[in-house]
C-alpha positions in Angstrom: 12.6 34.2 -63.1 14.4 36.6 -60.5 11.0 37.0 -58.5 10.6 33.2 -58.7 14.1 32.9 -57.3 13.1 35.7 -54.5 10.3 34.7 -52.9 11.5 31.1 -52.8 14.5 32.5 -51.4 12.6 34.8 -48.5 10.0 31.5 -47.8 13.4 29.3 -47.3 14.4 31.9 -44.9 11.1 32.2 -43.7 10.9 28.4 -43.3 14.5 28.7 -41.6 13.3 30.9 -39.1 10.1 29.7 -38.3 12.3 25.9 -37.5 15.1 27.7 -35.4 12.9 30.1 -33.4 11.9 27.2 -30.8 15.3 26.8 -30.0 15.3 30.1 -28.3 12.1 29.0 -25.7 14.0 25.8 -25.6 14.8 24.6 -21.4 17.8 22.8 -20.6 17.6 19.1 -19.4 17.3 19.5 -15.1 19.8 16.5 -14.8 22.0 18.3 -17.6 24.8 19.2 -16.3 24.9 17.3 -13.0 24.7 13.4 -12.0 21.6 11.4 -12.9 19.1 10.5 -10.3 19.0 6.7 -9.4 16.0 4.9 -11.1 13.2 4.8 -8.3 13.8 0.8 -8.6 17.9 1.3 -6.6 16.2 3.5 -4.2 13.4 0.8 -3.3 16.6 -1.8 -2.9 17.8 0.3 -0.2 14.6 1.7 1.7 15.3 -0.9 4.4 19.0 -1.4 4.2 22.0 0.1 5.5 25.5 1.4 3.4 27.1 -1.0 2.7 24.6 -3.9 2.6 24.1 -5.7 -0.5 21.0 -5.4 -2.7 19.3 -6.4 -6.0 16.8 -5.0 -7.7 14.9 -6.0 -11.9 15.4 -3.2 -14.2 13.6 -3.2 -17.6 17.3 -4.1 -18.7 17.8 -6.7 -16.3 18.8 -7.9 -12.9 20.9 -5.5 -11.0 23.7 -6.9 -8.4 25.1 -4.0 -5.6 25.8 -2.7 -2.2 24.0 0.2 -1.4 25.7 3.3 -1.0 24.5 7.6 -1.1 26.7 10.4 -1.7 26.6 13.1 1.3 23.1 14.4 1.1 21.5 12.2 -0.8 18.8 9.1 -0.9 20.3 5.5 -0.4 20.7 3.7 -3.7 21.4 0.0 -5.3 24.7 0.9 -6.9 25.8 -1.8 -9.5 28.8 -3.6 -8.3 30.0 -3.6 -12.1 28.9 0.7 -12.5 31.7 2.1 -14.7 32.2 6.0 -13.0 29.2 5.4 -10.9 26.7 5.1 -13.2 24.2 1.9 -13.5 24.7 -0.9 -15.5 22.3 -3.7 -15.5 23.1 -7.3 -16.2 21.3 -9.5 -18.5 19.5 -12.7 -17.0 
């Protein structure tokens, strides 16, 4: 019974390590850590547009109501009048 009991408990640690050793080839997220990227959709809104100007785009989650607007350096954007901290929040139709 103890040799039963030891090689179940070396192929649970075997099992263990097998699970756990992808975590250490494991990437971070690129956008962890920093803000997301508009969806391709807000940056269409705006191609032709200037800051400020209001724009509308369809999301998959609905129709989207903004003003355009870029932080320094980056793309102009649709950003949702109704965005909590910045970040997009469609309406439903």
């Amino acid at each position: 019974m103890k040799s039963a009991n030891k090689i179940l408990t070396r192929l649970g640690l075997l099992a263990a390590l097998s699970c756990s050793s992808g975590l250490l080839f494991a990437q971070p997220a690129e956008d962890q850590g920093g803000p997301r990227k508009p969806p391709q959709e807000a940056l269409d809104a705006c191609k032709s547009l200037s800051a400020g100007q209001e724009c509308g785009f369809t999301s998959p989650h609905g129709s989207v109501k903004g003003s355009c607007w870029a932080p320094e350096g980056k793309p102009l954007a649709c950003k949702p009048k109704d965005a909590p901290g910045g970040r997009s929040q469609p309406q439903k139709q």
